[in-house]
C-alpha positions in Angstrom: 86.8 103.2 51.7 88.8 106.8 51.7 90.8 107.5 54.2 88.9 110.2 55.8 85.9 107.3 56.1 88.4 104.8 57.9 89.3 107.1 60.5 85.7 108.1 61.1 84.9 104.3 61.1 87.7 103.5 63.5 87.2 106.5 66.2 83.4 105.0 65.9 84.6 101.6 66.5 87.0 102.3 69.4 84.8 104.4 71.2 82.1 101.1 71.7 84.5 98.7 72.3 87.5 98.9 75.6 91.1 99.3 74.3 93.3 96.3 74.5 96.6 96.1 76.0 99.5 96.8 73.1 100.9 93.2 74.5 97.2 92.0 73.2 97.3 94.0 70.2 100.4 92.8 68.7 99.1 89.2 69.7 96.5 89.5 68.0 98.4 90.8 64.8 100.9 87.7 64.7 97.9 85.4 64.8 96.1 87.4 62.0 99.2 86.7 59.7 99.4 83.7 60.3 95.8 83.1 59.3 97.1 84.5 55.8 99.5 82.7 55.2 103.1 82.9 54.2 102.6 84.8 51.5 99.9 86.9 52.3 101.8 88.2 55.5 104.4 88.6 53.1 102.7 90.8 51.4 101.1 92.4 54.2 104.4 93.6 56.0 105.8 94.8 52.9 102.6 97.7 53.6 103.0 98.1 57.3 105.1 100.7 58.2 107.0 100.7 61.3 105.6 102.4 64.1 105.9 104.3 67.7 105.0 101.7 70.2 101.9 103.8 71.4 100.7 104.7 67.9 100.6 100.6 66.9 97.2 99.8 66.1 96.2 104.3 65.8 97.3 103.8 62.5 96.1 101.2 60.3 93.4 100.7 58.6 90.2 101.3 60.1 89.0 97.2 59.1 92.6 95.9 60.2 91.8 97.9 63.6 88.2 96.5 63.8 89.5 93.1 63.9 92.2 93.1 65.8 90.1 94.3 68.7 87.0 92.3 67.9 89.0 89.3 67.9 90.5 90.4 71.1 87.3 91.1 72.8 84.6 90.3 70.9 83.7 86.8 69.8 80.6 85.5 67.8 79.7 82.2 66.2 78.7 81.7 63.0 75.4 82.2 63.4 76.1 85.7 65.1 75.5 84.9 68.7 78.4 86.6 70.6 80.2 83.9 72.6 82.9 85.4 74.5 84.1 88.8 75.6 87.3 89.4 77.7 89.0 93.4 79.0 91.4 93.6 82.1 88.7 93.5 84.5 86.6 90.5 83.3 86.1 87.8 80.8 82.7 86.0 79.6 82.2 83.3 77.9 79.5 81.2 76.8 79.0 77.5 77.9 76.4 76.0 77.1 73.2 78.1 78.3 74.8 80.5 80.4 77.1 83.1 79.8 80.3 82.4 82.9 81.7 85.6 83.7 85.2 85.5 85.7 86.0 88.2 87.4 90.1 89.2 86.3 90.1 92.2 89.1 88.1 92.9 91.8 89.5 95.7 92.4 88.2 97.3 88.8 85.9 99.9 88.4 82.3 98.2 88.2 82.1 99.9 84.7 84.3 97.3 83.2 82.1 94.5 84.3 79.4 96.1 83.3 80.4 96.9 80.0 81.3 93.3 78.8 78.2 92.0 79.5 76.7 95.0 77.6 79.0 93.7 74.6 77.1 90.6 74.6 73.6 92.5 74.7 72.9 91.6 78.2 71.7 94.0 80.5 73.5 93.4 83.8 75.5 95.5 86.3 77.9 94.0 88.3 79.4 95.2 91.6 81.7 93.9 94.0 81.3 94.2 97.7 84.4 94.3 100.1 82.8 91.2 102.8 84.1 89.3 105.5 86.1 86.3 104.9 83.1 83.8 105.0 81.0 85.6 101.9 83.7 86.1 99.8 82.1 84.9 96.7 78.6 84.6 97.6 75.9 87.0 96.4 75.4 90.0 99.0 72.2 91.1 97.1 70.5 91.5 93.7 67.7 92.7 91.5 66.1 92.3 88.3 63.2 93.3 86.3 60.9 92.1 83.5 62.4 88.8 83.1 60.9 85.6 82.6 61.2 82.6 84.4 64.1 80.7 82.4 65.8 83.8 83.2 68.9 83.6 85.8 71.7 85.3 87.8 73.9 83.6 90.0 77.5 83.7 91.1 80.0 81.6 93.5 84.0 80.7 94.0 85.4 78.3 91.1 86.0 76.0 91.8 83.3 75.5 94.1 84.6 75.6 97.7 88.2 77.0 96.5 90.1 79.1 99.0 89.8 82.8 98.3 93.4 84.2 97.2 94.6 81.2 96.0 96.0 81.0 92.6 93.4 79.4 90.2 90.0 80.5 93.0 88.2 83.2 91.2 84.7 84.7 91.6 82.7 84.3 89.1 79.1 85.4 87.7 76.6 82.9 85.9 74.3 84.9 83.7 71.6 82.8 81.5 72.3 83.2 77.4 68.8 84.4 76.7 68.4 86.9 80.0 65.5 89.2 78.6 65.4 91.5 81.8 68.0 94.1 83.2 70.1 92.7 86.4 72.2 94.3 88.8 74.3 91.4 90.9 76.0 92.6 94.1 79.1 89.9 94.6 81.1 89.4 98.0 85.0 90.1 97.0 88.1 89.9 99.5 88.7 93.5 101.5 91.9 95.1 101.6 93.6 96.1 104.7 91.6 98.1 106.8 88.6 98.3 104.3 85.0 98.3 106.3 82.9 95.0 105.2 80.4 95.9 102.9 77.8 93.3 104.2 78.5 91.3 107.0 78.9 87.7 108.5 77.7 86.9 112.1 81.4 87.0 113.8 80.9 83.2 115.2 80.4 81.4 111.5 83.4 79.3 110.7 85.7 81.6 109.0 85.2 84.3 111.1 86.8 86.2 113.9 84.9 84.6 116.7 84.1 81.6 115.1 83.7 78.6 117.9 81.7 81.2 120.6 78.7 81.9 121.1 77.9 85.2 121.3 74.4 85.3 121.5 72.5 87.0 124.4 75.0 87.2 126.5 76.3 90.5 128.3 78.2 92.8 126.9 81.0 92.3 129.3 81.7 89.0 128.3 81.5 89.0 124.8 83.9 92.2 125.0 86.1 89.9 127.2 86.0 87.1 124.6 86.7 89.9 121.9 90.0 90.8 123.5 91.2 87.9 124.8 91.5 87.3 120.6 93.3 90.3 120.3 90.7 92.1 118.4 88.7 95.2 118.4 85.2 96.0 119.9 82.8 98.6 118.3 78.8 99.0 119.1 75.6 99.5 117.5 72.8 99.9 119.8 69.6 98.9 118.3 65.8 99.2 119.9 63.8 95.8 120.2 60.3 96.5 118.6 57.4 96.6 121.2 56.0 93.6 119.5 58.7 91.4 120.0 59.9 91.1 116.0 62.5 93.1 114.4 64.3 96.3 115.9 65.8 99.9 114.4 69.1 101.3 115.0 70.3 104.6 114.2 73.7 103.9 112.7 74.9 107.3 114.1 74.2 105.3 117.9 77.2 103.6 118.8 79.3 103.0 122.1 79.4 106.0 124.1 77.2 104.9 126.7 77.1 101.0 126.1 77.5 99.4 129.9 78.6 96.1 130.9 75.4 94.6 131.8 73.5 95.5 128.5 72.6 92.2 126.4 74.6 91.2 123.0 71.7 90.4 120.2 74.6 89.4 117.8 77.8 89.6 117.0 79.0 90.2 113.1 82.3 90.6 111.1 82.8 94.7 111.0 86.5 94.5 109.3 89.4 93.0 109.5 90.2 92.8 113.3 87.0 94.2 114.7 83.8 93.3 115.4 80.4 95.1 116.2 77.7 93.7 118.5 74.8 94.8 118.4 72.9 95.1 121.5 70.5 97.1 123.8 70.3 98.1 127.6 67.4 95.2 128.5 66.9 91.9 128.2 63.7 91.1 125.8 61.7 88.1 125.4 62.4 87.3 122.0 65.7 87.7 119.9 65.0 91.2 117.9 68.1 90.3 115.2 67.2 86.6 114.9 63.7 86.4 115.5 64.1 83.4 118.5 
């Protein structure tokens, strides 16, 4: 291979595959040598020139490049099946029939998740949704298409039951090895300060901010009572019971300007950190429009 091919072949290679860290790179290097053996790193370093630190890796050959990421990123078996996949934002690995995805940041642009997965021929998007403290972990919502049945998303805290924030708790995303359709997954993540829930929890589960009250049909001048005797926040969403007694709309433009004390809390849920919503209207109905009691 000319050198005019190997750069071709690298700019190629780099543009499908995430750039490592230079930490990982030079990892990645040491371990290569010593996969040669003394004297074959011997005699590799007596052809590698010294180097800026951000041109380490540019340079080299375009097959010394390939594997230093690959290995880095990419990993296959020897039968070709790609086992393992790691960038700042996410590593996957296979075990046993299911590919476990751990989520590094959850603060990372959903690309990156998206894109190791892609790596391993899977089509699957992932997406993290700022929740409530109670579904941090759990999945919000998701879709796929023309799978079969021994196909499967799924997702969680590990370990199971592991306190959110805690060092060694991480979210993670269970994808089966053989998923034939395309998936989009829709994970609950921890909210910064300040950051509106995504999806919400109803405000009494345990975990939450009104957790050990009942909020549930009673008047809005109590609840709001209970709300600040917690030293948090109120905020409304006025919804209309259906005639029929099942379900209700809300306009999410129709909040609290002219919410009175005697209108009728339908629920209560987790709005952000240090404020709740109810959701209520101005009469008392029959039958629970939110819970369907």
């Amino acid at each position: 291979m000319n050198e005019t091919n190997e750069i071709n072949e690298l700019a190629r290679f780099r543009a499908e595959i995430p750039r490592p860290e230079l930490a990982d790179l030079r990892e990645q290097e040491r371990l290569l040598l010593a996969a040669m053996g003394d004297s074959g790193a011997r005699s590799h370093r007596r052809h590698l020139p010294r180097l800026p630190r951000l041109l380490i890796g540019a340079t080299v050959t375009a097959a010394m490049a390939a594997a230093a990421v690959a290995g880095l990123t990419l990993l296959q078996d020897r039968a070709g099946t790609a086992t393992s996949y790691a960038n700042a934002a996410i590593d996957i690995r296979l075990s046993g029939d299911d590919y476990v995805a751990t989520i590094k940041d959850p603060f990372a642009d959903h690309t990156q998740y998206s894109e190791g997965f892609k790596a391993l021929g899977l089509e699957v998007g992932l997406q993290l949704v700022p929740v409530s403290p109670s579904r941090v972990g759990d999945i919000v919502r998701y879709g796929f298409s023309g799978t079969t049945e021994a196909d499967k998303l799924g997702g969680g805290l590990s370990p199971e039951g592991c306190a959110p924030g805690t060092p060694g708790c991480a979210l993670t995303v269970t994808v089966s090895k053989g998923f034939s359709g395309k998936g989009t997954v829709y994970v609950g993540r921890q909210a910064r300060p300040g950051e509106r829930y995504g999806a919400h929890a109803a405000a009494e589960a345990k975990g939450e901010m009104l957790e050990g009250y009942d909020p549930v049909e009673r008047t809005v001048a109590e609840v709001a009572a209970e709300v600040r005797r917690r030293g948090l926040s109120v905020e409304y969403q006025i919804i209309t019971p259906a005639k029929n007694g099942g379900g209700f709309s809300a306009d999410p433009n129709d909040r609290a300007t002219d919410v009175r004390d005697h209108w009728i809390v339908w629920a209560a849920e987790s709005a952000r950190e240090g404020t709740v919503r109810l959701l209520v209207s101005e009469k008392r109905v029959a039958k629970n429009p939110v819970h369907g009691n």
